[in-house]
LOFIRO-334626 format. One record per atom (N, C-alpha, C, O): x negated, y, z negated; atom name; residue number from 0. Coordinates in Angstrom, 1 decimal. Last residue first. Layout:
REM LOFIRO-334626
- X, Y, Z, CA, NUM
...
***
This chain:
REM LOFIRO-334626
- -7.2, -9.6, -10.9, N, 111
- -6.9, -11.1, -10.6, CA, 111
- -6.5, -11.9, -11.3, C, 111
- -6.2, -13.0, -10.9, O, 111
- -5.8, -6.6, -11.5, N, 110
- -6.4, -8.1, -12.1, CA, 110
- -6.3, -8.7, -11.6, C, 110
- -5.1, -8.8, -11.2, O, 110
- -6.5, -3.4, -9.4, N, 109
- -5.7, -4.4, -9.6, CA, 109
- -6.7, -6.3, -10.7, C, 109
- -7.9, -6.8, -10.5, O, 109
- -8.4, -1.8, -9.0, N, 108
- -7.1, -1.6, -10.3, CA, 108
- -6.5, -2.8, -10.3, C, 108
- -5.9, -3.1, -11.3, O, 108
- -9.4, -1.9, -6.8, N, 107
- -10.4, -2.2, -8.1, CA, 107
- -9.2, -1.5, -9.3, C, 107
- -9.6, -0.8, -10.2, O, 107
- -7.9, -0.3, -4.3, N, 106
- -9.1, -1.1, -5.0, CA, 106
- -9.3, -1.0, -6.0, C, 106
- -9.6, 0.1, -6.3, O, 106
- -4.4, 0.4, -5.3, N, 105
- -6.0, 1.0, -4.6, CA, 105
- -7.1, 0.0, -5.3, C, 105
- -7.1, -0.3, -6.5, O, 105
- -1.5, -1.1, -3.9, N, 104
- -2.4, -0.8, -4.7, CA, 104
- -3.9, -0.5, -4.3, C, 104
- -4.6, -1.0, -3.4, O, 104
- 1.4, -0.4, -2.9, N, 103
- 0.5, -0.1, -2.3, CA, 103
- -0.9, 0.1, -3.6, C, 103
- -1.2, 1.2, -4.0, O, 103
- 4.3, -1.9, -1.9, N, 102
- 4.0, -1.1, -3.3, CA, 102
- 2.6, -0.9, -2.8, C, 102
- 2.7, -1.6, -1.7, O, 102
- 7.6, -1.1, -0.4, N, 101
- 6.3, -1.5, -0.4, CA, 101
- 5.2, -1.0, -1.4, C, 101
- 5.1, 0.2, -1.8, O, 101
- 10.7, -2.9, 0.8, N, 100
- 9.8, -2.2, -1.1, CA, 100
- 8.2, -2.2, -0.6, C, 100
- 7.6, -3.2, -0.5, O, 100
- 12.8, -2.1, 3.2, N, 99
- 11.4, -2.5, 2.7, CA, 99
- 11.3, -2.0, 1.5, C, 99
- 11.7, -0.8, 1.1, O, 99
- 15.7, -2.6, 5.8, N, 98
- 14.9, -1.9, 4.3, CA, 98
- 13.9, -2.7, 3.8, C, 98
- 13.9, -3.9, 4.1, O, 98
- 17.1, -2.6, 8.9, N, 97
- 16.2, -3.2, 7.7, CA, 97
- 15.8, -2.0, 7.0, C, 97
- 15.6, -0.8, 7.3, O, 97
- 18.9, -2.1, 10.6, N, 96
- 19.0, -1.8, 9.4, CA, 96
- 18.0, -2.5, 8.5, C, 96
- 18.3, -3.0, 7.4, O, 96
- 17.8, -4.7, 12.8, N, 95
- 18.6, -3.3, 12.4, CA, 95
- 19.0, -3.3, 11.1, C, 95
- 19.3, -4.3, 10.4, O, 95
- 15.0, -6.3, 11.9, N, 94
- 16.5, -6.0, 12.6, CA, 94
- 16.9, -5.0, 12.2, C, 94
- 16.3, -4.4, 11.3, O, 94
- 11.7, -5.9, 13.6, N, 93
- 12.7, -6.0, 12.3, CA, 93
- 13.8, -5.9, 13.2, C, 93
- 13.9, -5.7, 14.4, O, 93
- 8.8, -7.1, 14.7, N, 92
- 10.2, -6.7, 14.7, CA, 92
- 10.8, -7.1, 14.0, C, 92
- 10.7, -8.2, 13.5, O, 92
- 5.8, -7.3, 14.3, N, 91
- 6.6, -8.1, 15.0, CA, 91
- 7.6, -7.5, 16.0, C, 91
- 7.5, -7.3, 17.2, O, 91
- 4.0, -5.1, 12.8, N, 90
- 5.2, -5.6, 12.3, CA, 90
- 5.7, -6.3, 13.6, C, 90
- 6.4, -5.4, 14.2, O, 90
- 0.3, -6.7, 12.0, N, 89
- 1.2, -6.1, 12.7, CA, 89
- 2.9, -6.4, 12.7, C, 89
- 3.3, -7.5, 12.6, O, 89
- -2.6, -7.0, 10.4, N, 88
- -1.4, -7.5, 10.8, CA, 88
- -0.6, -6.1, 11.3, C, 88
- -0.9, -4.9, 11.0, O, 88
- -5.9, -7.5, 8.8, N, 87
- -5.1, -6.7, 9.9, CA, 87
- -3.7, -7.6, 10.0, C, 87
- -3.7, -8.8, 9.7, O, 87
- -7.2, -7.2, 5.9, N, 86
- -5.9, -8.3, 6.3, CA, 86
- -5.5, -7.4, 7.8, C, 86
- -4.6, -6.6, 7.7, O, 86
- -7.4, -5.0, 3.9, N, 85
- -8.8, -5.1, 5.0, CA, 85
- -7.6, -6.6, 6.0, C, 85
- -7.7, -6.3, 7.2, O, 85
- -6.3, -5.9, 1.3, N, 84
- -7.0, -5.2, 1.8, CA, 84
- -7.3, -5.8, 3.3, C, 84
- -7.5, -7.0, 3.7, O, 84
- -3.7, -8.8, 1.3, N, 83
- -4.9, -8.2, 0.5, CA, 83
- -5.7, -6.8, 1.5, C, 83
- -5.5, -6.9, 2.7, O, 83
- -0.6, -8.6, 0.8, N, 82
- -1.4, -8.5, 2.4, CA, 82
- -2.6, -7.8, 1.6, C, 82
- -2.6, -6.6, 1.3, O, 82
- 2.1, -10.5, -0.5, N, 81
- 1.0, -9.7, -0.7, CA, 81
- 0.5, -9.5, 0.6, C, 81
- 0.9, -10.2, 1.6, O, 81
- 5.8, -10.8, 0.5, N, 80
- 4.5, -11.5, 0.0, CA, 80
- 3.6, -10.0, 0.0, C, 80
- 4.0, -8.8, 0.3, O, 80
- 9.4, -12.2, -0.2, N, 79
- 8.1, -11.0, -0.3, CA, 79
- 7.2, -11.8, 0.2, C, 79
- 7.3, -13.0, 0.4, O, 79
- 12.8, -12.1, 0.6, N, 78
- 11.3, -12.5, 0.9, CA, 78
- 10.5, -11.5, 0.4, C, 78
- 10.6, -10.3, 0.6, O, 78
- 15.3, -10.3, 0.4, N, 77
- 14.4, -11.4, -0.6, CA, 77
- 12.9, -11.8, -0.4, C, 77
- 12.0, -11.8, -1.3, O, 77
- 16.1, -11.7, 3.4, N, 76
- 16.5, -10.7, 2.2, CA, 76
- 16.1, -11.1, 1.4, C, 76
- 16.4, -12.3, 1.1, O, 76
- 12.8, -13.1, 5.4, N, 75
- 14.2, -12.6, 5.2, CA, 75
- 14.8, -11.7, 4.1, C, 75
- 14.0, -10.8, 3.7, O, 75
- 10.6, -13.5, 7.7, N, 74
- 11.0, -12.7, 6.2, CA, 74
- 12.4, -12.4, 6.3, C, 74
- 13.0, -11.8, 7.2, O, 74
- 8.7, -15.1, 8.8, N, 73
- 9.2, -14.5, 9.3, CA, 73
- 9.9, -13.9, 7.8, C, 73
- 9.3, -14.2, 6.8, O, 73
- 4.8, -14.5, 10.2, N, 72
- 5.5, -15.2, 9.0, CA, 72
- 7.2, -14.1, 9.4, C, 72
- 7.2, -12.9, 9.8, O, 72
- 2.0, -15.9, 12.2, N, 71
- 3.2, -14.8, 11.9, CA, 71
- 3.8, -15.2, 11.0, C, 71
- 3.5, -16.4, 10.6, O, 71
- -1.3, -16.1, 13.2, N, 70
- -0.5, -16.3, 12.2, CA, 70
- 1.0, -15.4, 11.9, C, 70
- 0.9, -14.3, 11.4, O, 70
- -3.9, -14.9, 14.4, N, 69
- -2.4, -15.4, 14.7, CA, 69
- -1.2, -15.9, 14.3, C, 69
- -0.2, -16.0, 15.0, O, 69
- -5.2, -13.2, 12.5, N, 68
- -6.0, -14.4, 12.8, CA, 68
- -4.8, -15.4, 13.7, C, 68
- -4.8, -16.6, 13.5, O, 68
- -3.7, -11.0, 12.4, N, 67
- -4.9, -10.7, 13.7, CA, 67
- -5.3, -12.1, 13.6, C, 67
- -5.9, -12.4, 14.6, O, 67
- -0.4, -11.6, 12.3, N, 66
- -1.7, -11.2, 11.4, CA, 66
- -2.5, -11.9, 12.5, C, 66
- -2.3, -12.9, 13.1, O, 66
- 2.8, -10.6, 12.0, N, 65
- 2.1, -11.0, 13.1, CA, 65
- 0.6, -10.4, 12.3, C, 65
- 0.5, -9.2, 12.0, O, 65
- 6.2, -10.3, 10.7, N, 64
- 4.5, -9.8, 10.7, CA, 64
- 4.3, -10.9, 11.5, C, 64
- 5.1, -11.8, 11.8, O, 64
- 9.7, -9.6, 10.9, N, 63
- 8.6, -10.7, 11.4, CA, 63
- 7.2, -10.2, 11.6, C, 63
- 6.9, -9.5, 12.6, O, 63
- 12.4, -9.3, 9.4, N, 62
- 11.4, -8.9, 9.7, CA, 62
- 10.4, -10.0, 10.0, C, 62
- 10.3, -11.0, 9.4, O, 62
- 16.1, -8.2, 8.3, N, 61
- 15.0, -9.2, 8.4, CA, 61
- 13.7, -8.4, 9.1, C, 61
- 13.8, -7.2, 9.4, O, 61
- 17.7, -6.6, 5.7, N, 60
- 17.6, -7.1, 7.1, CA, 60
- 16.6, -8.5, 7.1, C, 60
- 16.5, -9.5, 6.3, O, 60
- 16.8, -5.9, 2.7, N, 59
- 18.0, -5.4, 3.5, CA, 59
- 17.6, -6.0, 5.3, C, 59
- 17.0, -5.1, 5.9, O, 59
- 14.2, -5.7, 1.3, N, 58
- 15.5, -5.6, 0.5, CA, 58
- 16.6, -5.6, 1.7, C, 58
- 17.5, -4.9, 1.3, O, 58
- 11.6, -7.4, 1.4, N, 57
- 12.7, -6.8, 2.6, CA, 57
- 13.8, -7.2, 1.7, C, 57
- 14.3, -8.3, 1.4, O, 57
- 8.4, -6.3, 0.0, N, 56
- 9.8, -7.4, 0.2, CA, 56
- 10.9, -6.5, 1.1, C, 56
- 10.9, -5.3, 1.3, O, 56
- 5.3, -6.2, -0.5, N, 55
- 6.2, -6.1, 0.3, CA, 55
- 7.4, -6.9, 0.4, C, 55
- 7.3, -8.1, 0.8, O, 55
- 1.8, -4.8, -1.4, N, 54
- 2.9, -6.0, -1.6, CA, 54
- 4.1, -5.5, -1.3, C, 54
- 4.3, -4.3, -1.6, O, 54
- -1.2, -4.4, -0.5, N, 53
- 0.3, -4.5, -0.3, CA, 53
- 1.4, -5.3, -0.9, C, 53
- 1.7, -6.5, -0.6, O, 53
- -4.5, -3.2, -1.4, N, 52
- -3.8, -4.1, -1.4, CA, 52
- -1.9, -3.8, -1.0, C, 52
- -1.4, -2.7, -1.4, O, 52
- -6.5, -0.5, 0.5, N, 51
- -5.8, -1.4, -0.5, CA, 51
- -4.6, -2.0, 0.0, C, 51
- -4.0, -1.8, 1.1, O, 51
- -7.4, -0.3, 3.5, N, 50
- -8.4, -0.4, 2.1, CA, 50
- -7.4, -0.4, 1.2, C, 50
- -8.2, 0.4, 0.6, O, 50
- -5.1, -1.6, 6.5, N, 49
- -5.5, -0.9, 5.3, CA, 49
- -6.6, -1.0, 4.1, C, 49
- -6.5, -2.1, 3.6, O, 49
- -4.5, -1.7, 9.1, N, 48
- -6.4, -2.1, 8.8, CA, 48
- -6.0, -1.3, 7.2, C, 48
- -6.8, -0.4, 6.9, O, 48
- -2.1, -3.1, 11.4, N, 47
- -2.9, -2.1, 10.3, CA, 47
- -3.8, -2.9, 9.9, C, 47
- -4.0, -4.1, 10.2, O, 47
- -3.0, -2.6, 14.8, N, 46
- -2.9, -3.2, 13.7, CA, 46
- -3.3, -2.1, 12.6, C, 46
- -4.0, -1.0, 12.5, O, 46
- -1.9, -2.4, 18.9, N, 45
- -2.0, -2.0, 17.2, CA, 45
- -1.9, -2.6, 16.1, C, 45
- -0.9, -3.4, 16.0, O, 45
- -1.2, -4.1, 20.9, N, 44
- -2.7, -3.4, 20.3, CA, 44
- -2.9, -2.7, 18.9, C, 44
- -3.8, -2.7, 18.0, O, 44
- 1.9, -2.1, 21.1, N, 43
- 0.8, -2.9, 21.8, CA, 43
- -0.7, -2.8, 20.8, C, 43
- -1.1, -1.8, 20.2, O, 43
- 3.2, -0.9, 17.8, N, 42
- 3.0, -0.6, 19.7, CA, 42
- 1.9, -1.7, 19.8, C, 42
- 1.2, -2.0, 18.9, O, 42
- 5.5, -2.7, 16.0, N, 41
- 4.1, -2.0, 15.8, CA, 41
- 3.8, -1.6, 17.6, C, 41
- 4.5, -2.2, 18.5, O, 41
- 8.9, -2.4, 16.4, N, 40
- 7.7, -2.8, 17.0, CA, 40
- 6.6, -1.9, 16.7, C, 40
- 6.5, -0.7, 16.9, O, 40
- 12.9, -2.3, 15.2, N, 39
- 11.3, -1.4, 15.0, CA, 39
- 10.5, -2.5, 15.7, C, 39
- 11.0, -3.6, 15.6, O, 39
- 14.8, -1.8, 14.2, N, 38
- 14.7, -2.5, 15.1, CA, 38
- 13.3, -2.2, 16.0, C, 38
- 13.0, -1.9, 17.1, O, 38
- 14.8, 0.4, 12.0, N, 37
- 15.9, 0.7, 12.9, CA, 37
- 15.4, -0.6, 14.2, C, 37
- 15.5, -0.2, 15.4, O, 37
- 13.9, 0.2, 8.7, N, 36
- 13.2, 0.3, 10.1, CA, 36
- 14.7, -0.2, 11.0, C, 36
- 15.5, -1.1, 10.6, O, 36
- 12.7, 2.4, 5.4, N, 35
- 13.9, 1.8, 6.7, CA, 35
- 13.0, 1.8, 8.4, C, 35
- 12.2, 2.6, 8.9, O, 35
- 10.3, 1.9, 3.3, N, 34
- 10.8, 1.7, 4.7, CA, 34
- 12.1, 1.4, 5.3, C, 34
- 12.4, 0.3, 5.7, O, 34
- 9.7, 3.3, 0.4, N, 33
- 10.5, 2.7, 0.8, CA, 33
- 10.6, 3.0, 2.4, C, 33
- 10.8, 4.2, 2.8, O, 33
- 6.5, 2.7, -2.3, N, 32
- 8.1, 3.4, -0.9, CA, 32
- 9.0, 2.5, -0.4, C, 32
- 9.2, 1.3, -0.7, O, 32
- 4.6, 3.7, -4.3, N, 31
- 5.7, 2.6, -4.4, CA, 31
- 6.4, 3.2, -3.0, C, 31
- 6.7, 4.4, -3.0, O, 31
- 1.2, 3.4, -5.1, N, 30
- 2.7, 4.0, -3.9, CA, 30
- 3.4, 3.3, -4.2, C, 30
- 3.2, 2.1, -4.4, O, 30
- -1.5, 3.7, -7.6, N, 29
- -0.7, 2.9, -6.7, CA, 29
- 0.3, 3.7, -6.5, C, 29
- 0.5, 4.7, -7.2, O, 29
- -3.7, 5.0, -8.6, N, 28
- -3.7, 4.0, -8.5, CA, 28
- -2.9, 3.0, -7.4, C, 28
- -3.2, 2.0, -6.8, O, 28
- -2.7, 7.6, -8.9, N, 27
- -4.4, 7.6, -8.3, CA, 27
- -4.2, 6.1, -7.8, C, 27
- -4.4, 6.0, -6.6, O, 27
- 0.5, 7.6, -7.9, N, 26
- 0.1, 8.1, -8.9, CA, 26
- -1.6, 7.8, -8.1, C, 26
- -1.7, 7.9, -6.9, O, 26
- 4.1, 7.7, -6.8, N, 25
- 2.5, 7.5, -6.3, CA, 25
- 2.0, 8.2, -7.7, C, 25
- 2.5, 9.1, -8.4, O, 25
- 7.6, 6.7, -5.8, N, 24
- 6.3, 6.9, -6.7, CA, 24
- 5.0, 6.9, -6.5, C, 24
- 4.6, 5.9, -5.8, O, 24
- 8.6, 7.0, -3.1, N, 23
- 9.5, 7.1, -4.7, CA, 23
- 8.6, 6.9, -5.8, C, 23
- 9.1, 6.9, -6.9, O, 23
- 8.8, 8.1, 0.0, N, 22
- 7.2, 7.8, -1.1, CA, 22
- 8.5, 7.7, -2.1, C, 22
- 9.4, 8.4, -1.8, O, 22
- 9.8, 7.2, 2.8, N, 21
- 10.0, 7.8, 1.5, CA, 21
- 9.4, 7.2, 0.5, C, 21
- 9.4, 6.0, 0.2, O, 21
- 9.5, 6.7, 6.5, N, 20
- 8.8, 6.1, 5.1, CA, 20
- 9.8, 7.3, 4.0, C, 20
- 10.5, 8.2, 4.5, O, 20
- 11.0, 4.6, 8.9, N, 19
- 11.0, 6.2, 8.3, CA, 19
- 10.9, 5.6, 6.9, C, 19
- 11.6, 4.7, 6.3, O, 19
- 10.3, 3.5, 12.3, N, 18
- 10.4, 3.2, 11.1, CA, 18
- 10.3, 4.8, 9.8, C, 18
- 9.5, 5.8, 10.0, O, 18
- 12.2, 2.8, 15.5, N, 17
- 10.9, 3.2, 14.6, CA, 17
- 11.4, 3.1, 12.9, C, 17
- 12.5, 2.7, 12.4, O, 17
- 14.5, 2.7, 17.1, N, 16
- 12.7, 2.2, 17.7, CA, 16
- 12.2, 2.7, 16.7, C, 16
- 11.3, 3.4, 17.2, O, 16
- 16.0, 5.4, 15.3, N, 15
- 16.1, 3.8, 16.3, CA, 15
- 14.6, 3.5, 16.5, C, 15
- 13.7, 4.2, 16.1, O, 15
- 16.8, 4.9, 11.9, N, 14
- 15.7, 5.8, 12.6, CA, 14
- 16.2, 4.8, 13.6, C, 14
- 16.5, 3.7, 13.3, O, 14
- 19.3, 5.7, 9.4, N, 13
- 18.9, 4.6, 11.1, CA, 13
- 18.7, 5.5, 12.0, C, 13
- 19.4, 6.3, 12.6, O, 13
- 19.1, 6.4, 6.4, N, 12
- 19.3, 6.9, 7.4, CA, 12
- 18.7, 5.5, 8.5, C, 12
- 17.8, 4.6, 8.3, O, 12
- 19.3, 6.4, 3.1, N, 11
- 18.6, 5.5, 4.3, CA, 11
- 18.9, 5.4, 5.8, C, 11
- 18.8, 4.3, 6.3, O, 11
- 20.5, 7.2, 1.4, N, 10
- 19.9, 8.4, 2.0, CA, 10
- 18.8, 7.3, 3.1, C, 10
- 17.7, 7.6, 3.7, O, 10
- 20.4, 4.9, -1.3, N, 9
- 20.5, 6.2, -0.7, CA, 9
- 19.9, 7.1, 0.5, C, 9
- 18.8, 7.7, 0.3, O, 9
- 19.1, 2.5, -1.9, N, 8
- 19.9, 2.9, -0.4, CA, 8
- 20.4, 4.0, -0.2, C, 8
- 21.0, 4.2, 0.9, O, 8
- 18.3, 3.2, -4.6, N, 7
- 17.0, 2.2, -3.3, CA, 7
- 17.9, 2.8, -1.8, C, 7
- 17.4, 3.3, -0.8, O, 7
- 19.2, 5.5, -6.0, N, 6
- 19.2, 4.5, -5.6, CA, 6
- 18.4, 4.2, -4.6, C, 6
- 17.9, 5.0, -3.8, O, 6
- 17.7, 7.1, -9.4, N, 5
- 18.3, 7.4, -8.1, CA, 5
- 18.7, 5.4, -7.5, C, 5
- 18.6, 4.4, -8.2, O, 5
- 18.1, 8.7, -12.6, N, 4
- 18.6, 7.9, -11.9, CA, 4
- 18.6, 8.4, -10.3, C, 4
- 19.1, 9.4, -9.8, O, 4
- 15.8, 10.7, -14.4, N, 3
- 16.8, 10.6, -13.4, CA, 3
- 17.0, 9.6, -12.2, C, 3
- 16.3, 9.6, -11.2, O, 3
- 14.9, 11.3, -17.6, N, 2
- 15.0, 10.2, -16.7, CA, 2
- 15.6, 10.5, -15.6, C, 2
- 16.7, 10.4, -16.1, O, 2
- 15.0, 14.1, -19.5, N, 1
- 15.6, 13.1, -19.2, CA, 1
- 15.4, 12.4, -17.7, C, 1
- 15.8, 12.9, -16.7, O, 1
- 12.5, 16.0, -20.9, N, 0
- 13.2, 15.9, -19.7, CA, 0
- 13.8, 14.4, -19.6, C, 0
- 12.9, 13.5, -19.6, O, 0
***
């Protein structure tokens, strides 16, 4: 079976107030997806609490985390960073039309 070509911006639809996931690879180990977010807010009080590791760049807009020890970081086109396990943070707000790579690794696959 031959390879089949897709694109990161296909079919990237503008969810408003919220954010719309597409898985583009998962296997035991690791997710690869993609987030569009339409000007998006985690709700009051809410944090993620994920058991594996993240890694995250904003192919398309901008974006602002906010991490439970107070700490925010702001992200532009190009920006990445990691968010180790167990790390609470929350999304800020994005701009319209934002796009995300997020890769999603499961404990104890990953090398330090």
């Amino acid at each position: 079976m031959a390879p089949r070509i897709a694109n990161i911006f296909a079919g990237a639809s503008k969810p408003i107030g919220r954010e719309l996931f597409l898985t583009l690879f998962e296997n035991g180990a690791v997710k690869i997806e993609r987030i569009v977010s339409q000007s998006h807010t985690s709700p009051p009080g809410f944090w993620h609490d994920q058991p594996q590791d993240e890694w995250v760049i904003v192919l398309r807009g901008h974006a602002a985390l906010e991490f439970a020890g107070g700490e925010s970081i702001e992200m532009m086109e190009g920006d990445y960073l990691t968010i180790r396990s167990h790390v609470k943070h929350r999304v800020s707000r994005t701009g319209p039309d934002t796009i995300w790579l997020a890769v999603h690794v499961q404990a104890g696959s990953r090398r330090e």
